[in-house]
C-alpha positions in Angstrom: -28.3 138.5 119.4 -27.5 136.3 116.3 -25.5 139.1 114.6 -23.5 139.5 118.2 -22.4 135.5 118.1 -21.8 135.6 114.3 -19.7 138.8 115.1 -17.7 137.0 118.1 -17.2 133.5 116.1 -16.0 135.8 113.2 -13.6 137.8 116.0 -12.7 134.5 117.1 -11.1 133.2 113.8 -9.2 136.0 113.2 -7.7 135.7 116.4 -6.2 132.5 115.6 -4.8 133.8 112.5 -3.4 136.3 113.9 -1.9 134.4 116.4 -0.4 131.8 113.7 0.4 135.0 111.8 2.8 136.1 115.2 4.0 132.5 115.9 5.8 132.2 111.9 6.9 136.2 112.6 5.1 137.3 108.9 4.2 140.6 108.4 1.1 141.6 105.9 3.4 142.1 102.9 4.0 138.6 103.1 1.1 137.5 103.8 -0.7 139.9 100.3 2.5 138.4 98.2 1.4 134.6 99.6 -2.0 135.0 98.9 -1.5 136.4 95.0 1.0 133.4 94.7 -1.5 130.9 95.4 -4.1 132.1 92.7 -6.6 133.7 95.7 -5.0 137.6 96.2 -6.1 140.2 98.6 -6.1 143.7 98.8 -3.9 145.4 101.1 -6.4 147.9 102.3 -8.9 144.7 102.8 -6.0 142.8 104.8 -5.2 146.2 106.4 -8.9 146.5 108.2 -8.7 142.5 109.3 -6.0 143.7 111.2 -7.2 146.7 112.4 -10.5 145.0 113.5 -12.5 147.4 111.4 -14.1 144.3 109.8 -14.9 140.9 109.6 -13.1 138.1 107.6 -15.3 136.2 104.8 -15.2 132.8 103.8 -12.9 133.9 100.6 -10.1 135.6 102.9 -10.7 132.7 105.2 -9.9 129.8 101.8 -7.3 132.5 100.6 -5.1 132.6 104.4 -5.8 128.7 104.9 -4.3 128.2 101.5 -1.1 131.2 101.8 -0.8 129.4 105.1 -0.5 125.4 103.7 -2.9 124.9 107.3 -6.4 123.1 107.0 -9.7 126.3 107.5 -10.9 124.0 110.9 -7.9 124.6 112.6 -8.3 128.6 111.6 -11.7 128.7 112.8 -11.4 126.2 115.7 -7.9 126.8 116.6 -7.4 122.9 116.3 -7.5 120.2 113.7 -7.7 116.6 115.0 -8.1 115.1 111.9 -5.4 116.6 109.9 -2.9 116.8 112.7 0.7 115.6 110.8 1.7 113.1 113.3 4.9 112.9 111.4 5.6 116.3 112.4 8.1 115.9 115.6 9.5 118.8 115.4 8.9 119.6 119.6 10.0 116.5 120.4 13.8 115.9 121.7 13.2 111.8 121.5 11.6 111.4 118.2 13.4 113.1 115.7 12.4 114.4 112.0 13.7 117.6 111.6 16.9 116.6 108.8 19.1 119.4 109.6 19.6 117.4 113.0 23.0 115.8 113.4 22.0 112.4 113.3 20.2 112.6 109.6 23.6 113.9 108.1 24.9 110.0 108.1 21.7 109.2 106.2 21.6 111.9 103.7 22.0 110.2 99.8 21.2 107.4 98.0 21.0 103.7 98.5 20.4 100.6 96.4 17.8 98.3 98.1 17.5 94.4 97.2 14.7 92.1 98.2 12.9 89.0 97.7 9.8 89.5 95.9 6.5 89.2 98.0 5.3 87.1 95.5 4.0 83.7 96.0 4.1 82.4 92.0 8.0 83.9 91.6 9.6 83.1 95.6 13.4 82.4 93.4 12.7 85.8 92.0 14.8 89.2 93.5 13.8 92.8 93.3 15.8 95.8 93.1 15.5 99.7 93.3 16.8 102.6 94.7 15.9 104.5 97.9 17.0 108.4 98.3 16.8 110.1 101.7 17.0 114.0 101.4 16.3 116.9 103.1 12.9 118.8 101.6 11.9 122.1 101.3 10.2 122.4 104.8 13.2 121.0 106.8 11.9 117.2 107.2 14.0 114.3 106.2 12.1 113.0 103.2 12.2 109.8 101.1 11.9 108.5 97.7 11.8 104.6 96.8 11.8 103.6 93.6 11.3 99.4 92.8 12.1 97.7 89.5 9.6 95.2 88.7 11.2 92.2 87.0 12.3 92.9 83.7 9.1 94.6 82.5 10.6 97.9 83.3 8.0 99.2 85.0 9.0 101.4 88.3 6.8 102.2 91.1 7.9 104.9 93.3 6.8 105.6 97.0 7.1 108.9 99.1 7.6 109.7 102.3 9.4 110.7 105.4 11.8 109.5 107.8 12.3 109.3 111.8 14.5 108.8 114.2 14.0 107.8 118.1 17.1 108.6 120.1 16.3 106.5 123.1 15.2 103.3 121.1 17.9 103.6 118.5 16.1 103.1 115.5 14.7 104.5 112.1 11.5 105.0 111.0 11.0 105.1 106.8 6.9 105.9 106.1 6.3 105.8 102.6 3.0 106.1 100.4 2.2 105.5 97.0 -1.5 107.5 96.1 -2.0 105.8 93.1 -1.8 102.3 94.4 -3.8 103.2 97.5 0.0 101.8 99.8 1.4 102.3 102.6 4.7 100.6 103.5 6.7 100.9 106.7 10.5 100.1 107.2 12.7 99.8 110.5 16.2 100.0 111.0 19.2 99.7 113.9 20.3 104.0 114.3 23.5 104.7 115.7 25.4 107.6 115.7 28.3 107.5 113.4 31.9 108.3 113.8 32.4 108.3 109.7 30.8 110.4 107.2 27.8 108.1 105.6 26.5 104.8 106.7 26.9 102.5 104.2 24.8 99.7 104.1 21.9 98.5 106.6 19.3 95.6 107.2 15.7 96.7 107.5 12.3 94.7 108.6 9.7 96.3 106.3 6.1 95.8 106.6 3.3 96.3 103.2 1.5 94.2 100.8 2.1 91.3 99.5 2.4 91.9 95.3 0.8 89.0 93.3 -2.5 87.8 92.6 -3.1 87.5 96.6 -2.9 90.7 98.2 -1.8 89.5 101.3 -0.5 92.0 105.0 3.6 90.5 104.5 6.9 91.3 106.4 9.7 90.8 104.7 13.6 92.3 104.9 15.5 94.5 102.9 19.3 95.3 101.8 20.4 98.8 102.1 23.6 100.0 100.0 25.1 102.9 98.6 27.0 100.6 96.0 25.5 98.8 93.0 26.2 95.1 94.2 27.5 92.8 91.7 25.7 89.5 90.6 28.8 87.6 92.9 27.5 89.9 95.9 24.3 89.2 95.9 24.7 85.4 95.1 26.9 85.9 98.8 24.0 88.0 100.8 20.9 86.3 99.2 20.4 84.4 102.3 20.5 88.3 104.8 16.8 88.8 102.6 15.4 85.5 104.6 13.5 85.6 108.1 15.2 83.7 110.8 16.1 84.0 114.0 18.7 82.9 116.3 18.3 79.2 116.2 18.5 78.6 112.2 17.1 75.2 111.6 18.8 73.6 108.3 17.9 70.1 107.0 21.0 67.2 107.4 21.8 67.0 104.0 21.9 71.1 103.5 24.2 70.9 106.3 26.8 68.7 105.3 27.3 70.4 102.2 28.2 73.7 103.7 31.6 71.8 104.4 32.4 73.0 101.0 32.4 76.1 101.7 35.3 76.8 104.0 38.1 76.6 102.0 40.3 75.7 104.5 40.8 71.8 105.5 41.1 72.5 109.4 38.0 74.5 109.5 36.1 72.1 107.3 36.8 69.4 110.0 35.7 72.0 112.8 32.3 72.4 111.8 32.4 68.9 110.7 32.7 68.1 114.1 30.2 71.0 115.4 27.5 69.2 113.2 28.3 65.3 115.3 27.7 68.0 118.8 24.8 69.9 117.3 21.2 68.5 118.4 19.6 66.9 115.9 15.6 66.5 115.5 13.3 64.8 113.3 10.8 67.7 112.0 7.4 66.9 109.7 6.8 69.7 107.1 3.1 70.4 108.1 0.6 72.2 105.8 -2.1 73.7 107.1 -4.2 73.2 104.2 -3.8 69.3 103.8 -4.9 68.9 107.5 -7.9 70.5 106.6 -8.3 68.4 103.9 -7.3 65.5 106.2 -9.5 65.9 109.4 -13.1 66.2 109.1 -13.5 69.0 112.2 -15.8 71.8 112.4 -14.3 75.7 112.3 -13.7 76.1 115.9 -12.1 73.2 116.2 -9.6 73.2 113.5 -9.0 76.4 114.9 -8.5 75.1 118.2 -6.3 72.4 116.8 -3.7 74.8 114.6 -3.5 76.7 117.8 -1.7 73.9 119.7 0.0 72.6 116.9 2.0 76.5 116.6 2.8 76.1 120.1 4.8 73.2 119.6 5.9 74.3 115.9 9.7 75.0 116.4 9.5 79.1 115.3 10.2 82.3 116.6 7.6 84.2 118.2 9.7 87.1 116.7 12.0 88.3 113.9 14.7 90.8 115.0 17.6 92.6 113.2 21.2 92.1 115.5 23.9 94.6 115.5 25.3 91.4 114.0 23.8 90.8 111.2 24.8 94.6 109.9 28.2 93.7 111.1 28.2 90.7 108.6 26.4 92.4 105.9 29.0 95.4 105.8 32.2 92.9 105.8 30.4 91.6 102.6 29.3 94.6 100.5 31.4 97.8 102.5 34.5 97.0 102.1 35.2 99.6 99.4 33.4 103.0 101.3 34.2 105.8 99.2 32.5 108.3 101.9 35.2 106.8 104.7 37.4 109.7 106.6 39.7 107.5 108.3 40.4 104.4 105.5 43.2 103.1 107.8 40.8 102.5 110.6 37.9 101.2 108.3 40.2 98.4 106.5 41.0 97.1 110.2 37.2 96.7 111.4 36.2 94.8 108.0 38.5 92.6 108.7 37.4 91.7 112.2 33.9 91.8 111.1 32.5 95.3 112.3 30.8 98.1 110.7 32.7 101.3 110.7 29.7 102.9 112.1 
């Protein structure tokens, strides 16, 4: 009775090779040539008989197809594998797009330079730079590379991954890993569909680990170019890289100096006049830690306490990237797009402010 189970399980797994087998449309010559290429051959006549039925696979044939195959041995034997399933892989899926031969990858397709404020506590003044290259890999999947410049040490580390799109959210996925950190690091992005060749440049929310002694969960955003931006560029976009929201709080003094920076007399007295309309607020800089240092309360609550004094905090519940604030970004940095098919058209919407996307 044993042997008659061991010889059905055994019938089993075959069948779901030999279903996988049909579904990629290889014959056994591939399969022979696939096994000898990854260092675990086996006969013909032995691969022969598997498909003839006239005998039962072993656990060597078994390693050898899972490996010729690039699929885990539990989905072979089981005909499933829940915990190596590549959720990444979308390729059935009309909404959430990863296959890079797709239309909408082809505007993507290159590389960028990326700019950033470092996620370091100790070094806030301090700007980090890299590049990012978006290809299409081997397998057909729109892959990524990021590469980040640490200060001036030299030192580069470089993630991998893949990217996404979703058709009926508009947006961009970017998963990258780095193994020998033990990282993960997620990026969004505003998708569109684009009447030029390449987009150009982008705003993404990003999502990883703080760098610096405290290894903290941070959000932060990040500049997305295909040109190298000069030391007067970034000086102009430093302030894109901040959080904020809608409502941008900025101290009096700040406020009045920003005059300066219209160069034209009429529209200096504008926003000088915008400033006397504006509501103005007195705000207290609060730290959390001094009022624990201040107000002798026990855990729950202090806890208590912060959570009233956040609902009255003047913040955003959320951080979003506008189809405005890539508008802005390309009038500073696109305005010289080598990858443009119509520069007539291009050299109108810079001017006005919009991407030529």
């Amino acid at each position: 009775m044993a042997k008659d189970k061991e010889s059905i399980f055994a019938d089993g797994v075959w069948n779901y090779i030999a279903g996988e087998l049909k579904k990629r449309d290889v014959n056994q010559a591939w399969l022979v040539r696939r096994c000898q290429e990854v260092g675990m051959p086996i006969l013909q006549p032995e691969l022969s008989k598997l498909y003839n039925k006239k005998k039962k696979i072993n656990i060597y044939e078994l390693a050898a197809i899972s490996k010729a195959l690039d699929m885990p041995m539990d989905y072979l034997v089981y005909g499933k594998a829940e915990k190596n399933v590549d959720i990444l892989n979308t390729q059935n899926s009309s909404k959430l797009l990863c296959d890079a031969n797709t239309e909408q990858f082809k505007a993507y397709l290159g590389e960028y330079h990326i700019y950033y404020n470092v996620t370091d506590d100790d070094r806030p003044e301090l700007k980090q730079s890299g590049t990012l290259t978006v290809a299409k890999d081997s397998e057909g999947f729109c892959s990524i590379k990021l590469k980040i410049r640490i200060g001036s040490t030299g030192t580069v580390k470089t993630y991998e991954g893949r990217m996404l799109i979703t058709t009926v959210l508009s947006g961009a996925y970017l998963i990258l890993k780095n193994d020998a950190l033990g990282e993960l690091c997620f990026m969004i992005l505003r998708h569109r569909n684009f009447t030029v060749k390449q987009m150009e440049c982008r705003l993404a929310l990003c999502l990883t680990i703080g760098s610096g002694e405290n290894k903290l969960p941070t959000a932060h955003k990040m500049i997305l170019s295909r040109s190298n931006l000069s030391e007067e560029q970034l000086t102009l976009i430093e302030g894109y890289m901040n959080l904020y929201g809608k409502g941008i709080l900025i101290e009096q003094g700040k406020a009045n100096e920003l005059v300066q920076h219209l160069s034209s007399e009429k529209e200096q007295a504008k926003l000088k006049e915008l400033w006397k309309v504006l509501s103005q607020k007195r705000y207290y800089e609060v730290s959390i830690e001094l009022l624990r240092r201040t107000l002798n309360l026990d855990r729950k609550e202090f806890a208590r306490f912060i959570a009233e004094l956040l609902k009255a905090a003047e913040s955003e519940s959320y951080v979003k990237v506008y189809d405005g604030d890539d508008s802005l970004l390309y009038s500073v940095i696109g305005d010289k797009t080598e990858n443009d098919a119509e520069p007539e058209v291009v050299s109108k919407k810079v001017k006005s402010g919009i991407p030529p996307d």
